[in-house]
N, C-alpha and C positions, 0 to 999 in steps of 0.2 A: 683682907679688907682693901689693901693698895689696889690688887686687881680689878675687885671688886667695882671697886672706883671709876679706875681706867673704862672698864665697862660700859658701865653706867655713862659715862662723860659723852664717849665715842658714839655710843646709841642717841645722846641729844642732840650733838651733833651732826649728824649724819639725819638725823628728823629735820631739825632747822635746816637744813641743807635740802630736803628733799622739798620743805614745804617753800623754800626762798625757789626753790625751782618750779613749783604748780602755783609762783604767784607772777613769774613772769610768762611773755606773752607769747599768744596760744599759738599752733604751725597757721593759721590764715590771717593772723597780722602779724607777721613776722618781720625781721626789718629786711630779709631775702625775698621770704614765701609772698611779701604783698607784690612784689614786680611780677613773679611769675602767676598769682590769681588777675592782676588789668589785664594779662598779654592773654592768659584765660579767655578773658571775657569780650576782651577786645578779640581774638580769634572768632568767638563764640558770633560776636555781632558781623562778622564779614559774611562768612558761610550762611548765618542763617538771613542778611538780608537778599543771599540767591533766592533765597524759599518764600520769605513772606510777601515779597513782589505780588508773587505769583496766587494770591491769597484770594484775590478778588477774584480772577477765573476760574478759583472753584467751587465759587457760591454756587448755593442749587436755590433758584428765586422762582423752578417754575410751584403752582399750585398746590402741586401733590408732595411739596414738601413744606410747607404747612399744615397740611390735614390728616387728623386722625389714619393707621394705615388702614382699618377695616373700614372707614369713612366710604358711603355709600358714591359721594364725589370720586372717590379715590377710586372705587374698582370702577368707575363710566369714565373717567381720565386714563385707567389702565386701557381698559376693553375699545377704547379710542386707537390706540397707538395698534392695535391689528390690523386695521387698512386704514391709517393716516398717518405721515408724521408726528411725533410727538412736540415738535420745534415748532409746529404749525401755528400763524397767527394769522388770521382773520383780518381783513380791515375792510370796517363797512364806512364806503365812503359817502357821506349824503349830501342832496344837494338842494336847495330851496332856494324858491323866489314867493315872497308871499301876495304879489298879484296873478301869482302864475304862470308857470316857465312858458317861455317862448318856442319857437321853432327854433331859433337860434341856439337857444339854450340847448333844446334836445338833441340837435347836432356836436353840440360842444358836448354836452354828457358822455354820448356815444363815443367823439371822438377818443375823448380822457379815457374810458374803460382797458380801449384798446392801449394808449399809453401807460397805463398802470402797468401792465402786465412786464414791461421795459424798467422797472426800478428796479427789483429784484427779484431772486428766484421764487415762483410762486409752484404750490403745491396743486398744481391741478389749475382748470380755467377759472378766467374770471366769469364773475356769475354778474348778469346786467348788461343794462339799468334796468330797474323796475319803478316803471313812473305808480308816484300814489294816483288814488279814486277821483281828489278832486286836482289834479294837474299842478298841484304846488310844488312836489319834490319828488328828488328822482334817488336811485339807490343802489349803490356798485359794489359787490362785494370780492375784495382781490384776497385769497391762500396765500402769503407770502411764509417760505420755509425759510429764516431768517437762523436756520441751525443753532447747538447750543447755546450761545449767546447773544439768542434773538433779543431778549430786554433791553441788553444793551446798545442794540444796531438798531431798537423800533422808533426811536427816535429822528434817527438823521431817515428811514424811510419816509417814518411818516411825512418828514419837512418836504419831500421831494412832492411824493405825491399830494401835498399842499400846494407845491408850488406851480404843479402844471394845471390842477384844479381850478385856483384860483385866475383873480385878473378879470372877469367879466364885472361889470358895473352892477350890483344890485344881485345880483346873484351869489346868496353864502354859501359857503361850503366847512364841514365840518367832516371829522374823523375818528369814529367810534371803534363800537368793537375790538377785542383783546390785543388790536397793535396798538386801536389809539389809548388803552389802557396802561398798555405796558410804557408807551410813550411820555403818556403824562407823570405815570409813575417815574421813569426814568428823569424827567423834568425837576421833577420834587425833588428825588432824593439822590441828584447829580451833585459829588463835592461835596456829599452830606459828613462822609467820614475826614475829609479834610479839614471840615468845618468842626465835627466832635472831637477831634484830636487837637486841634488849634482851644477851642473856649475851654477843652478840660484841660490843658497846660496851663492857660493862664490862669484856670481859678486856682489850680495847685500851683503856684507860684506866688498868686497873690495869697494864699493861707500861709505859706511857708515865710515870705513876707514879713507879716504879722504876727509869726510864733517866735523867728528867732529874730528879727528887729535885723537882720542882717543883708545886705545886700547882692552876699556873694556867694553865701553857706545853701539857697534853694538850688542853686546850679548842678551839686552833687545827686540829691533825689531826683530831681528831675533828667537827670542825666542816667542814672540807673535803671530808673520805668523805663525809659526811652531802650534801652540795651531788652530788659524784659519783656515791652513789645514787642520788638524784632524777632529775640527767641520763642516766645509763646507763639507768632503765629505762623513761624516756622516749619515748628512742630506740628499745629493745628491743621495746616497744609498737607504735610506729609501724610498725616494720619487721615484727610478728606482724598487724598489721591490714591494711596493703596489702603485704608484699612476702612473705608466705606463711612466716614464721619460724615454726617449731613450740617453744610456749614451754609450762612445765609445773610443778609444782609445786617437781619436783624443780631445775632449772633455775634457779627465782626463788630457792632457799632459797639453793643453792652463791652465787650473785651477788651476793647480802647477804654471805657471809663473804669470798670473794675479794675486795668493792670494801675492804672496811676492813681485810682482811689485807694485800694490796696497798698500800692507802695509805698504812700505818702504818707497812710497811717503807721505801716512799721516802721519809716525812715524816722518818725516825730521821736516814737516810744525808745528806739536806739539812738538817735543823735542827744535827746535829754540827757538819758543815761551813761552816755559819753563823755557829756559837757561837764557833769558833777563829777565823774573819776578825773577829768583833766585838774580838776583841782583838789583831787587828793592823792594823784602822783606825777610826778615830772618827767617819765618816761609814756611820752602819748601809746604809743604800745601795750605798756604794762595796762596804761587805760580803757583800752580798745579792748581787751582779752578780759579785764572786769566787766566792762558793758557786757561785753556780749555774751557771760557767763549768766548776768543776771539778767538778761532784758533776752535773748533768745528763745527761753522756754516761753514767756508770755507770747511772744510772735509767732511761733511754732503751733500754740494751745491755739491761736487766733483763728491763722491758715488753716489747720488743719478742720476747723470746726466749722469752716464757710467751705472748704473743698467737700464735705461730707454733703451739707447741705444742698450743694448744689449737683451733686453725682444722686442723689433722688431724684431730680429729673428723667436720669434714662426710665424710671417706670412710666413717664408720661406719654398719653396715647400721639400724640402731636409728633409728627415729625420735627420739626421747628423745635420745640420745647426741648425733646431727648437729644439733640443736638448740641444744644443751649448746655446742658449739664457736664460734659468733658468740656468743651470750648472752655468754659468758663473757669470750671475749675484748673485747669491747665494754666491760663493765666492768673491765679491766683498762687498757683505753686510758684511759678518762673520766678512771680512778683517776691515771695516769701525768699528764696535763695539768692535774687542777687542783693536784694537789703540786707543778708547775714553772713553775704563774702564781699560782693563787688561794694557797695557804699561805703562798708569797712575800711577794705584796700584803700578808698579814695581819702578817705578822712586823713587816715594815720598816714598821707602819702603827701597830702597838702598842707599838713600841718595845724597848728592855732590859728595861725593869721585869719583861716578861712571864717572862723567867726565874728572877727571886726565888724562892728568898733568894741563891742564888748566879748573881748576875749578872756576866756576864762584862763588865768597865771594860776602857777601852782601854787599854795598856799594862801588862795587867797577866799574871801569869804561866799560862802553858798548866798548867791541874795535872796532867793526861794525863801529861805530862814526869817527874812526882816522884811519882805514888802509888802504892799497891798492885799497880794493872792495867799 
């Protein structure tokens, strides 16, 4: 029976021993392992800001990659590029006087034709002027091969050949045709991603704001998208340069607002769940490793169920769209693992203070229990 005893004792023992052990905190908030996940991560953002630099040079913005492939556009945009450049843009320059150009005018028309052909590299001759029927306007049409990243250079062309056009008193002049398209286009949506990355930080900032009443605890989320950016369009990159991903303007804009829409919702659902263990144990650690045992699957079930939904895009006929579907989902993953390592790491790394003025003490009352909500 003595032994018997012993037994029995040794085995509770050695239980409460193992369960005191699966209650403290887990290997990625560790009071070691969390210096070595920021250096991680901080690694993780050096390397990958070589790559997402480079992100915008691999957009594909011409036409054929928006449109359906079997798209009857798409195969007289293919069957084009047999005796033309593909980079080819057009600029049809026109010129108007509505009493009617002059001899002077026509001279000047003429002379511009021949200067167009001096801005840039044109695919072939210029074609013009062709004066209209009733003498009011005349019509010059320059090839200019503006190579890969014509969209981006039709701009500062078009400006040129604005500029030598113009300057005659009463005579307008406009610039049409798929350079002055691309141009305006480029006009529009110049600084347009500097513009979405700047208003969707500030609105996640000012949510985060508003949820924790705090004015130093949104710096962590916001700090971790920001790392998730970097690596999602790293990767995104990689995979448009060798593994043939169709990436586009539209694409890179949506990825800016889903990595930080994304993150901002899992950063809410784990900093809550964080905030409540801090005041049911005194080792922020042992806290961090409860969160994140209970608030991880929900983030996990989240991600997972918006990466699926969006990987049904590659059935879509659209270039653009089936593109859209890894882009996307890719930063919805990044988004998903550094809110359930790096914002971690950062919490249990800065401590309580970082929720001042209401900082959750251990032992002290949930208010959730007694207020308003």
């Amino acid at each position: 029976m003595c032994g018997a005893r012993i037994a029995i004792v040794s085995m509770v023992s050695k239980a409460a021993a193992l369960r005191s052990h699966m209650k403290g905190p887990g290997p990625i908030i560790g009071r070691r392992a969390k210096y070595f996940l920021l250096l991680f991560w901080l690694a993780v953002a050096m390397v990958a800001s070589l790559w997402s630099g480079k992100l915008t040079g691999a957009e594909n913005n011409d036409a054929t990659a928006f449109l359906p492939v079997h798209a009857e556009s798409t195969l007289v945009l293919d069957a084009q590029q047999s005796f033309q450049s593909p980079n080819l843009l057009p600029a049809v320059v026109v010129f108007e006087r509505r009493s009617g150009l002059t001899e002077s005018d026509r001279a000047k028309v003429a002379q511009d034709a021949k200067a167009f052909a001096t801005v840039a590299p044109t695919d072939g001759a210029v074609s013009g002027p062709v004066f209209s029927g009733d003498g009011q306007a005349a019509e010059v049409v320059v090839p200019f091969d503006l190579g890969s990243n014509g969209w981006q250079r039709a701009s500062h062309v078009v400006d040129r050949v604005m500029s030598i056009a113009s300057g005659t008193p009463g005579l307008d002049v406009q610039v049409t045709g798929p350079a002055g398209y691309a141009a305006a286009s480029g006009d529009v949506f110049r600084g347009i991603d500097t513009t979405l990355l700047l208003g969707t930080v500030l609105i996640v900032i000012l949510i985060l704001l508003l949820t924790y009443r705090s004015p130093l605890l949104w710096i962590l989320p916001v700090l971790s998208s920001g790392v998730a950016l970097v690596a999602a369009e790293a990767v995104i990159y990689l995979l448009a340069a060798h593994a043939g991903l169709t990436v586009n303007a539209m694409s890179v804009g949506i990825l800016t607002v889903l990595v930080f829409g994304a993150g901002t919702d899992y950063a809410l659902l784990l900093v809550a769940r964080y905030r409540e263990e801090l005041r049911l144990h005194e080792d922020r650690h042992q806290a961090m490793s409860k969160a994140l045992r209970r608030a991880a699957p929900a983030i996990v079930a989240s991600a997972s169920t918006v990466i699926l939904g969006l990987m049904c895009l590659v059935l879509a006929e659209s270039n653009a769209s089936r593109g859209l579907g890894p882009v996307a989902a890719i930063g919805v993953a990044v988004a998903m693992l550094t809110m359930l390592s790096l914002l971690p790491a950062l919490l249990v790394t800065v401590g309580r203070w970082v929720f001042w003025p209401a900082v959750p003490r251990y032992g002290s009352v949930e208010p959730t229990l007694t207020g308003p909500w």
